[in-house]
N, CA, C and O of each residue as an XYZ file, in Angstrom:
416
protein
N     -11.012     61.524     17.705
C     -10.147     61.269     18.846
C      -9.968     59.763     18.988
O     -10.740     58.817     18.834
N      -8.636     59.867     19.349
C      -8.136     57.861     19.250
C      -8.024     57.708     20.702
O      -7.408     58.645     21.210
N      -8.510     56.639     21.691
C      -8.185     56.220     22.668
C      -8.428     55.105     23.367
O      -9.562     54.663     23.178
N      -7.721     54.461     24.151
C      -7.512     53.225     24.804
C      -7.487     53.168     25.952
O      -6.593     53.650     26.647
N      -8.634     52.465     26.424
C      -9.391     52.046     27.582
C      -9.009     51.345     28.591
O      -9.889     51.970     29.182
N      -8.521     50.589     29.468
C      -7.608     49.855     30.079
C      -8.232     49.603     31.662
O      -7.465     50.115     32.478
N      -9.226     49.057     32.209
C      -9.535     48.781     33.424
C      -8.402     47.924     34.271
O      -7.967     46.818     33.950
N      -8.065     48.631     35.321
C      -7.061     47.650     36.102
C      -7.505     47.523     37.519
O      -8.138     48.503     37.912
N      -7.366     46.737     38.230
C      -7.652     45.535     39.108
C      -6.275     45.888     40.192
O      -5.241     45.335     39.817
N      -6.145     46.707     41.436
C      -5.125     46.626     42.180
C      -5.514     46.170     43.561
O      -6.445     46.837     44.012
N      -5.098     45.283     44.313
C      -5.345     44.458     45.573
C      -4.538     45.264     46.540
O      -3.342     45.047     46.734
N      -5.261     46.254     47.175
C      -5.237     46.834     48.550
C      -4.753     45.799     49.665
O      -5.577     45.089     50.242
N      -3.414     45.740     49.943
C      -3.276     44.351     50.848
C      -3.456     44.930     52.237
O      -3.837     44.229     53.174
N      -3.196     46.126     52.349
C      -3.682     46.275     53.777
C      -4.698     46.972     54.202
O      -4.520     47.578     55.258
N      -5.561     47.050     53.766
C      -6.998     47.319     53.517
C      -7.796     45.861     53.526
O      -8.787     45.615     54.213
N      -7.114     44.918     52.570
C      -7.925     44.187     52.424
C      -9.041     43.855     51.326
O      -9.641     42.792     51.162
N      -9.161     45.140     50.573
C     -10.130     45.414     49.560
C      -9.446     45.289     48.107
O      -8.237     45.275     47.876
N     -10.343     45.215     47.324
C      -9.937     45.247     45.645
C     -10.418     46.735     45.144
O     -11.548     47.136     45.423
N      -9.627     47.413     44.498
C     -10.314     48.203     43.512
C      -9.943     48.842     42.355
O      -8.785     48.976     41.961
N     -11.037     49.270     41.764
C     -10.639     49.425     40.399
C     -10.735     50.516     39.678
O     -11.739     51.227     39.640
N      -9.548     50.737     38.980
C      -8.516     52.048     38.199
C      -9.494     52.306     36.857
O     -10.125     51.265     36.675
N      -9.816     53.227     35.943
C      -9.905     52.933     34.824
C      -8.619     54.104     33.931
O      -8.835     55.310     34.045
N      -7.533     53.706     33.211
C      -7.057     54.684     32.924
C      -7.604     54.515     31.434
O      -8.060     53.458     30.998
N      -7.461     56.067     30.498
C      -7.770     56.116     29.423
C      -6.553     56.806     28.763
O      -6.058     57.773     29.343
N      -6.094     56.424     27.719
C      -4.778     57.456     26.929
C      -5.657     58.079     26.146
O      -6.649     57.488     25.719
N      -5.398     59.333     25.871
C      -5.574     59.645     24.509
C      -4.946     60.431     23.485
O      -4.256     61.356     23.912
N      -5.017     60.290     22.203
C      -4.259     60.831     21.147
C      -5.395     61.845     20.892
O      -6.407     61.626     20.227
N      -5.078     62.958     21.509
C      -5.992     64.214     21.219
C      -5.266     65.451     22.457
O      -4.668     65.328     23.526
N      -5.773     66.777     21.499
C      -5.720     67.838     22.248
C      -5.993     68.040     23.777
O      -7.182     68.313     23.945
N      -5.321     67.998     24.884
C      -5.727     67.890     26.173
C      -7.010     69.432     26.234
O      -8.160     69.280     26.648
N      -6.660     70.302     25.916
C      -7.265     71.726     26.112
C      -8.618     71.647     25.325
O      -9.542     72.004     26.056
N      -9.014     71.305     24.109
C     -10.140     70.925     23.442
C     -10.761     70.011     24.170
O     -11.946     69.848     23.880
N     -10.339     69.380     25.006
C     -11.242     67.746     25.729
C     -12.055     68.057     26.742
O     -11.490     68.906     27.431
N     -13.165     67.766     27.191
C     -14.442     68.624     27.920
C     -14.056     67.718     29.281
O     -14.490     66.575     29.425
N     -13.329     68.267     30.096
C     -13.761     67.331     31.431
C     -13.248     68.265     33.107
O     -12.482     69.218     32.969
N     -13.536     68.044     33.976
C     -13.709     69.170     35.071
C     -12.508     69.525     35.316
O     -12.357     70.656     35.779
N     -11.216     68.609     35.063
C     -10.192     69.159     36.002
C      -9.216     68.682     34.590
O      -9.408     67.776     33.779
N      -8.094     69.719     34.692
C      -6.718     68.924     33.961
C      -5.701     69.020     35.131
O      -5.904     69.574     36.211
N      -4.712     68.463     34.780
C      -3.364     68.047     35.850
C      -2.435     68.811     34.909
O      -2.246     68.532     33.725
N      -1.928     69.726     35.537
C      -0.670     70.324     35.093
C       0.705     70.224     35.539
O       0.967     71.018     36.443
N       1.770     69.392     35.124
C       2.778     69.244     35.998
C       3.860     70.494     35.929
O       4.520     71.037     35.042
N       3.718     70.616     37.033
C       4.728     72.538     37.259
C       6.635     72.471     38.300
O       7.462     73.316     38.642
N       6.521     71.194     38.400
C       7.784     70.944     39.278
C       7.587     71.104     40.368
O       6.516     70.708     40.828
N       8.682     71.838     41.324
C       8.547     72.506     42.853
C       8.572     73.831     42.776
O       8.652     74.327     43.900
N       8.528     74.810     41.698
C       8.251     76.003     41.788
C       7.384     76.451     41.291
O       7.322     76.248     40.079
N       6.470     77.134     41.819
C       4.922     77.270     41.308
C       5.076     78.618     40.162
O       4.582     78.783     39.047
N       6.146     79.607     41.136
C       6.137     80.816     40.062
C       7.176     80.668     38.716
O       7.383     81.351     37.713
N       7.568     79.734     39.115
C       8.211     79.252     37.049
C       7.958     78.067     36.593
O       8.681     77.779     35.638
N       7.097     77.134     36.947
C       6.332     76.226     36.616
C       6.051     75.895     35.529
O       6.074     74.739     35.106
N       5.619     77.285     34.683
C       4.486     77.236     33.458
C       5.036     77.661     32.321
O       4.514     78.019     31.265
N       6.367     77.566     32.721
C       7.497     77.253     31.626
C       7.752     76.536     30.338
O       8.418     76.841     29.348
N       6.959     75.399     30.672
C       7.805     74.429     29.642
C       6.535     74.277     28.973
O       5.450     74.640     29.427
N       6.776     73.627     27.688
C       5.320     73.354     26.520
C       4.478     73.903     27.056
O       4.197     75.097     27.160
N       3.733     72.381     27.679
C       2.750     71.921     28.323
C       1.914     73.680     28.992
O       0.908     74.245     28.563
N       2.895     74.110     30.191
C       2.550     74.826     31.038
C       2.162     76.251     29.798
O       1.111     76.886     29.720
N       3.155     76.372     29.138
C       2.673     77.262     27.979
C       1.616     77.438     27.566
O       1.153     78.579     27.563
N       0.790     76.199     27.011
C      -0.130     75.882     26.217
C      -1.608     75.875     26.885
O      -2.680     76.022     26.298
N      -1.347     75.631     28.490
C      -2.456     75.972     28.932
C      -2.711     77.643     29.263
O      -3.758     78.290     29.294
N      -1.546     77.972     29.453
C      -1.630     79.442     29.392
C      -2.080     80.244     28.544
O      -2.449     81.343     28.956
N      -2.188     79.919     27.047
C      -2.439     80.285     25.947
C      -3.789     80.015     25.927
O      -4.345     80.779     25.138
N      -4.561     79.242     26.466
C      -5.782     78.398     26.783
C      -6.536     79.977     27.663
O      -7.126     80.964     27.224
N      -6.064     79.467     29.261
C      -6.343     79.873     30.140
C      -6.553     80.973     30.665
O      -7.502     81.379     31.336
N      -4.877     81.830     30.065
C      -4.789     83.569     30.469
C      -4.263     83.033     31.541
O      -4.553     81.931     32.005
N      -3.178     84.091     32.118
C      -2.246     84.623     32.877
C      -3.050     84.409     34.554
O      -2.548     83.844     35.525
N      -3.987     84.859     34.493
C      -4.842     84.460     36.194
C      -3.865     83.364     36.391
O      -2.801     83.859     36.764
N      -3.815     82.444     36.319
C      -3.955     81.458     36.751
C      -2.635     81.162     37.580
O      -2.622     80.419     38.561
N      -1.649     81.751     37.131
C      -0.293     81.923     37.481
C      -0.620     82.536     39.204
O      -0.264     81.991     40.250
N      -1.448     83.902     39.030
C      -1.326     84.532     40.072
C      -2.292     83.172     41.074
O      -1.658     82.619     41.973
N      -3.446     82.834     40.884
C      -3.301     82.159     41.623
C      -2.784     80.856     42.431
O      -2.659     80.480     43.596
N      -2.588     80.454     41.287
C      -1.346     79.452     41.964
C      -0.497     79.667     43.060
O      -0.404     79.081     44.139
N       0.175     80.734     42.522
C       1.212     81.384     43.531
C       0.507     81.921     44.921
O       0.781     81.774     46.112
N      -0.137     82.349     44.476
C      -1.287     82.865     46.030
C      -1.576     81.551     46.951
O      -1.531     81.591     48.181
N      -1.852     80.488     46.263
C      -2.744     79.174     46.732
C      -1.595     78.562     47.468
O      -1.737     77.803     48.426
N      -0.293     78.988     46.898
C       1.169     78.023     47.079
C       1.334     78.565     48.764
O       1.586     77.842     49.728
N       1.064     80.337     48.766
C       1.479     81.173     49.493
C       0.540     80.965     50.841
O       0.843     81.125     52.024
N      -0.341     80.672     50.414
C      -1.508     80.749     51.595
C      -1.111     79.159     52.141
O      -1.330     79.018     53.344
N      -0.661     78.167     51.570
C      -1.155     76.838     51.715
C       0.456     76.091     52.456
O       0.504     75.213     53.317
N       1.567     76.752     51.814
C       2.534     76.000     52.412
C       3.824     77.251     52.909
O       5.014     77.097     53.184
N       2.871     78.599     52.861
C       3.919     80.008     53.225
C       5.214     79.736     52.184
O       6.247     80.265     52.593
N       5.344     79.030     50.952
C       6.290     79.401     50.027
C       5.660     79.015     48.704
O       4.646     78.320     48.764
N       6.150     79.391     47.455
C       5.989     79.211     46.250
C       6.649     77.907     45.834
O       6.313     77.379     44.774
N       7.596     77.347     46.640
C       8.406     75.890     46.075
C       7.805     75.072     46.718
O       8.004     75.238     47.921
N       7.082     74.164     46.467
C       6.380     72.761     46.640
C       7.104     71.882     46.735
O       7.926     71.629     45.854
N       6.955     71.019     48.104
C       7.565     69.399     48.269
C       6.945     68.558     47.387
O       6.003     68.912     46.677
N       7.534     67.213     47.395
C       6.893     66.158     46.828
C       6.245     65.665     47.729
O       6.514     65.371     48.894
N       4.774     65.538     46.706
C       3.385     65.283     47.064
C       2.316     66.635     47.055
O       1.117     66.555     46.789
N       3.093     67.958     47.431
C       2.364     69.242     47.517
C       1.638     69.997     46.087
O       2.099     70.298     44.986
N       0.622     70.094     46.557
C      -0.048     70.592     44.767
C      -0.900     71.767     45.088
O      -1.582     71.726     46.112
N      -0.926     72.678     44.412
C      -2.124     73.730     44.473
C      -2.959     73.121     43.668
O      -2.899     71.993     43.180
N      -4.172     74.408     43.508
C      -5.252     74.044     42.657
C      -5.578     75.644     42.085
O      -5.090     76.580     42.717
N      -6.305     75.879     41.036
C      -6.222     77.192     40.239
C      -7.681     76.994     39.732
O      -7.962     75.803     39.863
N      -8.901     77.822     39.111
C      -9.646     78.120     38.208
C      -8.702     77.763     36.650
O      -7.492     77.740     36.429
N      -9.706     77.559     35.917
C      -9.049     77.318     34.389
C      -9.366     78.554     34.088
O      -9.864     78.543     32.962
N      -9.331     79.595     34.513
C      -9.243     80.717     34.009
C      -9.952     81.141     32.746
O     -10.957     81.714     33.167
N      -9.978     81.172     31.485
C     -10.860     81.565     30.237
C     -10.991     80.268     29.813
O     -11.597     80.247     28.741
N     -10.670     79.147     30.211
C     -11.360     77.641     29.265
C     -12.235     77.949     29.453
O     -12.524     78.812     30.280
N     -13.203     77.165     28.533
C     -14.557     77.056     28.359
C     -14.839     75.261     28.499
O     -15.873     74.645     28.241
N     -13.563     74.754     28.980
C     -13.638     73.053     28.650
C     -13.431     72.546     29.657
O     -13.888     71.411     29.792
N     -12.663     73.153     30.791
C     -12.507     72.734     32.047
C     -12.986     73.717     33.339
O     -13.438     74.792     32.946
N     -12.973     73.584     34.470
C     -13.234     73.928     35.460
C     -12.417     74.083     36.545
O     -12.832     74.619     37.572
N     -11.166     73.623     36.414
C      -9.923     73.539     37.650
C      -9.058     72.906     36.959
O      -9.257     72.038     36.110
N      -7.791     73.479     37.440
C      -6.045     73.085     37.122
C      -5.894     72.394     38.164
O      -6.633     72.804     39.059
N      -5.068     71.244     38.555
C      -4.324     70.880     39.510
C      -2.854     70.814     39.309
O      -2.395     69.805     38.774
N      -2.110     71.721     39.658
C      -0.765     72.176     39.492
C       0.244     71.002     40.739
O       1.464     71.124     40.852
């Protein structure tokens, strides 16, 4: 696995405080990579979301659960399946064995 490390430095001006980011890229399989949560980007509709590649591929990962809960989480959390900007569910990774939670 290839990846690049990048600590960044952002000045909270109205806070007052400094703090610090670490982002990492990497050139590797997201679904093979051992870490608690992945970010899945699904648009504003939760029940066709998992459409495109990406959403595919964790599905292929994950199993189908994950759909239903989403949609449940969408249902309970904002009484619709279409999400504003900023609005996110959260899901079980369903059959990974590498992660622990989706954030949709």
């Amino acid at each position: 696995m290839e990846y690049l490390a990048k600590e960044l430095a952002d000045k909270e001006v109205s806070k007052g405080k400094l703090s610090h980011r670490i982002v990492i890229v990497l050139n590797a399989d997201l679904l093979k990579e051992h870490s608690e949560v992945i970010v899945n980007s699904i648009g504003n509709d939760v029940k066709s979301g998992f459409g495109g590649v990406i959403g595919r591929c964790i599905l292929a990962e994950t199993g189908d659960k994950i759909v239903d809960e989403a949609v449940k989480e969408a249902q309970n959390k904002f009484k619709s399946t279409k999400l504003k900007e900023g609005e996110f569910v959260s899901t079980s990774a369903g059959k990974s064995k590498n992660h622990s939670y989706i954030i949709h």
